[in-house]
Phi, psi and omega in degrees: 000147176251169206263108169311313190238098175276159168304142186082347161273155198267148189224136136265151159295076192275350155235140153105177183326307186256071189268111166104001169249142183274154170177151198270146196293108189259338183205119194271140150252096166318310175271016157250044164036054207198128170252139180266106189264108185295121160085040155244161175046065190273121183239102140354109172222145188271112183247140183261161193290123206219203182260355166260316150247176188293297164138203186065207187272149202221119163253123187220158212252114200256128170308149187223123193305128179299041175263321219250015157267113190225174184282149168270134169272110197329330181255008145227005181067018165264138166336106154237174208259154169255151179238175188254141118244182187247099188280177179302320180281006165098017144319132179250137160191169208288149154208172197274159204251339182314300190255304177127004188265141163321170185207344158281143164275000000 
């Protein structure tokens, strides 16, 4: 299956705590259905002091199940669901499914 949400694409949040914040893609896990979203899912971690870092509470960015994620659609920035097409030169790409606009750059 291919992949709706890559790294480096910009998201919205539409469910769950943080609903309705936007933040750009940092990570994918494919096989836990679920992506690390900058400035989303702010999680507390107790870290010991190690040779790179200091230790103590550590705020990081908690994987968040792609479900509860969707793309702003380039011509009003409101959530839309993505679609697969073929353009003429054999290209597989992403497109909004809301307008109808690309969405690969």
């Amino acid at each position: 299956m291919a992949a709706r949400i890559r790294k480096g694409d910009k998201v919205i949040v539409i469910a769950g705590r943080d609903k309705g914040k936007q933040g750009e893609v940092l990570k994918v896990l494919p096989k836990e259905n679920r992506a690390i979203v900058q400035g989303v899912m702010m999680v507390k971690r107790h870290e010991r002091p190690g040779p790179r870092s200091a230790g103590g509470i550590v705020t990081k960015e908690a994987p968040i199940h792609i479900s509860n994620l969707a793309h702003p659609d380039p011509a009003d920035g409101k959530p839309t669901r993505i679609g697969f097409k073929f353009l003429e030169d054999g290209r597989k790409v992403r497109y909004a499914k809301r307008s109808g606009e690309l969405i690969d750059r």
